[in-house]
LUMTORDO-967201 format. One record per residue: x, y, z of N, C-alpha, C in turn; residue in three letters; residue number from 0. Coordinates in nm, 3 decimals. Atoms other than C-alpha are relative to their C-alpha. Last residue first. Layout:
<tinus>
neast / nnorth / nup / caeast / canorth / caup / ceast / cnorth / cup / r / k
X / Y / Z / X / Y / Z / X / Y / Z / ala / NUM
...
</tinus>
This chain:
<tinus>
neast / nnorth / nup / caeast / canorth / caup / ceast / cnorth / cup / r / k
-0.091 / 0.109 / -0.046 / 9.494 / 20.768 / 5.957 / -0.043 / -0.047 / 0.120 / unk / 63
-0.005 / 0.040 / -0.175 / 9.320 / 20.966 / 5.762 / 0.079 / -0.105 / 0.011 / unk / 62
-0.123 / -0.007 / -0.092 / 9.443 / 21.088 / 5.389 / -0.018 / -0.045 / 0.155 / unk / 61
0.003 / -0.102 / -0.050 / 9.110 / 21.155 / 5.228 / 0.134 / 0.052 / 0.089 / unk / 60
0.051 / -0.086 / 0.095 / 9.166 / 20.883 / 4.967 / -0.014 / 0.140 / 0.085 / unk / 59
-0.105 / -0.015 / 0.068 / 9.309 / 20.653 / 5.216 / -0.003 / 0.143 / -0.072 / unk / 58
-0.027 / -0.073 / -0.032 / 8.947 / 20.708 / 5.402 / 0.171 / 0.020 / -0.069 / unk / 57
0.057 / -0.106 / -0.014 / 8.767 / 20.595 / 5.124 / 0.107 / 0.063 / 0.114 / unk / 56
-0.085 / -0.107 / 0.114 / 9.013 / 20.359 / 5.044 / -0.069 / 0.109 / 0.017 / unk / 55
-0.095 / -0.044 / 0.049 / 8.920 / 20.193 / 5.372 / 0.080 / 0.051 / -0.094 / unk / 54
-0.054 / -0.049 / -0.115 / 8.606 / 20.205 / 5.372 / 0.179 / 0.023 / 0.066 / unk / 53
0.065 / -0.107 / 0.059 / 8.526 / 20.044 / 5.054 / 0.040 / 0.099 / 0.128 / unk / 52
-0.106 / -0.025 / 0.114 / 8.754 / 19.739 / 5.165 / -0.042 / 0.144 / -0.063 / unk / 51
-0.130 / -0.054 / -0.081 / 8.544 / 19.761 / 5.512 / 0.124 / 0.006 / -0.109 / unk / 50
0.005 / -0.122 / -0.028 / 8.234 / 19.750 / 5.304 / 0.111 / 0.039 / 0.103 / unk / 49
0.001 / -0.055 / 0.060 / 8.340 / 19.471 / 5.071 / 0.012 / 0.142 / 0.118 / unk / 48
-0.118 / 0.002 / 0.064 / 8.459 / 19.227 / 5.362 / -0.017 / 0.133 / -0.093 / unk / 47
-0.031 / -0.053 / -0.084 / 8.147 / 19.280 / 5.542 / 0.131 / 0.075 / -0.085 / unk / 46
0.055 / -0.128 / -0.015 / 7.972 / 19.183 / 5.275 / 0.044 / 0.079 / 0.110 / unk / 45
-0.061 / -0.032 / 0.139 / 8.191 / 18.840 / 5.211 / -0.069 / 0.169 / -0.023 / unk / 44
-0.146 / -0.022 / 0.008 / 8.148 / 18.754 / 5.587 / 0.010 / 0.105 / -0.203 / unk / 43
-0.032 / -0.110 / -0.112 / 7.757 / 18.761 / 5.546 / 0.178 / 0.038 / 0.010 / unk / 42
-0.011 / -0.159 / 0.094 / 7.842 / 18.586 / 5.222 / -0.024 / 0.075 / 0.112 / unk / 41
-0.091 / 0.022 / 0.128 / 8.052 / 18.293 / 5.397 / -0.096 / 0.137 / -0.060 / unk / 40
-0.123 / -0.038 / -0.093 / 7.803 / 18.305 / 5.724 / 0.066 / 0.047 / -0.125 / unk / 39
0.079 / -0.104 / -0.045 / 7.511 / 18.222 / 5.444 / 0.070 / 0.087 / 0.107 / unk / 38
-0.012 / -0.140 / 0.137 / 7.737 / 17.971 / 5.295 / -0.108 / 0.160 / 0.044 / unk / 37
-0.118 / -0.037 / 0.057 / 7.745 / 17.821 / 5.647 / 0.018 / 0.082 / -0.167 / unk / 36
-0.086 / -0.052 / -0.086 / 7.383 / 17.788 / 5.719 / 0.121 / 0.067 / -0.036 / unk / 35
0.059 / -0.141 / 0.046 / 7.300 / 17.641 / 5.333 / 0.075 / 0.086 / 0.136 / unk / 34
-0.054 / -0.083 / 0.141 / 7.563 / 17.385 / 5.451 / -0.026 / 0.106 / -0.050 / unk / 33
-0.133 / -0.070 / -0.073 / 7.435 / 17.343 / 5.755 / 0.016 / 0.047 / -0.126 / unk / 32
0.028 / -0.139 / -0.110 / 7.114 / 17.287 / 5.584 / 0.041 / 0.076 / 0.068 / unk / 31
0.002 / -0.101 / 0.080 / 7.225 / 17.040 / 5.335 / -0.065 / 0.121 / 0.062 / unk / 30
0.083 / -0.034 / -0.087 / 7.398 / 16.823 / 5.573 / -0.048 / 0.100 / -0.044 / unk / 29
0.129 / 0.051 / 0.067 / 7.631 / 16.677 / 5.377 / -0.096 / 0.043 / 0.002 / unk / 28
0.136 / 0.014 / -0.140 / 7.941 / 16.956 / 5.506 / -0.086 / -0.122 / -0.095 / unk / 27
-0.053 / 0.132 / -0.072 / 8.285 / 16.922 / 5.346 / -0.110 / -0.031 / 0.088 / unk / 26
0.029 / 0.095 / 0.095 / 8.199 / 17.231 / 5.113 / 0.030 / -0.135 / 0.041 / unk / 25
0.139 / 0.020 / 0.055 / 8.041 / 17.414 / 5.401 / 0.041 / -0.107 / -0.130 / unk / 24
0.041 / 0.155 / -0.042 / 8.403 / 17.380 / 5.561 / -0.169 / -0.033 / -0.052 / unk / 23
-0.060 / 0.127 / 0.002 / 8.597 / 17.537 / 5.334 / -0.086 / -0.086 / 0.092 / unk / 22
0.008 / 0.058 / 0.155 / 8.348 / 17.825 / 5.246 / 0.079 / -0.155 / 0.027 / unk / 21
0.166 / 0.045 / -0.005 / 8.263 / 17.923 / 5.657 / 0.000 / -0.067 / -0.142 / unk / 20
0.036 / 0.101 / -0.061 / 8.682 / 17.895 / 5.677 / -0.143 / -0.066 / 0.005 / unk / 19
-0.061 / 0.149 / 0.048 / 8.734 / 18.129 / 5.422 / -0.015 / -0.110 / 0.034 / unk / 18
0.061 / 0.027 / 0.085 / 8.493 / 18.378 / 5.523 / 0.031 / -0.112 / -0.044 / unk / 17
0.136 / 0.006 / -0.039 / 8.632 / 18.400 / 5.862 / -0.051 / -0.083 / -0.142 / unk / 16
-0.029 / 0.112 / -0.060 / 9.007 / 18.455 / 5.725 / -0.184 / -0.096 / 0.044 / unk / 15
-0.053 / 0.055 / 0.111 / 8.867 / 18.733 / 5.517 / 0.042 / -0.138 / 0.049 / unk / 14
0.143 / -0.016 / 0.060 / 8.659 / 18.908 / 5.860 / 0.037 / -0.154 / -0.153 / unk / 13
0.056 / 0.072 / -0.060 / 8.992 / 18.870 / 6.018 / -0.121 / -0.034 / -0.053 / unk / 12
-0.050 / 0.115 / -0.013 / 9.210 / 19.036 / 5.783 / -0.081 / -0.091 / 0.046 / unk / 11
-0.015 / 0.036 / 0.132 / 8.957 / 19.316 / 5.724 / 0.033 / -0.139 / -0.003 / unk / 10
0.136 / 0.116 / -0.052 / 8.962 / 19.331 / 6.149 / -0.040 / -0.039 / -0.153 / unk / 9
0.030 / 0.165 / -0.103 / 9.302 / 19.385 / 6.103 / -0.143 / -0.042 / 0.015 / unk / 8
-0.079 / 0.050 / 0.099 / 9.275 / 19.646 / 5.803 / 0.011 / -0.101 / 0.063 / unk / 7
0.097 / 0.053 / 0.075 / 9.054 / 19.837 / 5.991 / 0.034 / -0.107 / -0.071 / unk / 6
0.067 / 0.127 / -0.105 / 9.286 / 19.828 / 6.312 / -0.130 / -0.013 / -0.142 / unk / 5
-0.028 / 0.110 / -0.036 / 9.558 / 19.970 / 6.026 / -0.068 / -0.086 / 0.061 / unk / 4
0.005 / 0.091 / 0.087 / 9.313 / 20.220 / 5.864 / 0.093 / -0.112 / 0.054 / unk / 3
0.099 / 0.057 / 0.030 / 9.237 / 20.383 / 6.255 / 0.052 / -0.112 / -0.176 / unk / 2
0.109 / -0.078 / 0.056 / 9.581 / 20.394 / 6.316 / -0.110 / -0.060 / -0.030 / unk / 1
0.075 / 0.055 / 0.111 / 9.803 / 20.178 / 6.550 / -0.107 / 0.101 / -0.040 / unk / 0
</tinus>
């Protein structure tokens, strides 16, 4: 496994993450979890960018 493939898994994982802190914040009442959880949900969602930026960057140079 190359470095952009294990980036690309923890990508996956990070995206899965996010999804789950958004589905369940909108099933929350509890308006503090809630804030909580959307606050997971963009932490996740900034991760997400800089490992999508990170990997074309290195695409772009050819690593592997």
């Amino acid at each position: 496994m190359n470095q952009i493939e294990k980036l690309q898994d923890v990508l996956t994982d990070e995206m899965q993450h996010q999804f789950f802190y958004n589905e369940e914040a909108v099933k929350i009442t509890d308006e503090a979890v809630r804030q909580f959880l959307f606050q997971l949900r963009d932490d996740k969602m900034r991760n997400i960018t800089l490992l999508q930026n990170e990997i074309t960057k290195m695409m772009q140079q050819g690593k592997t």
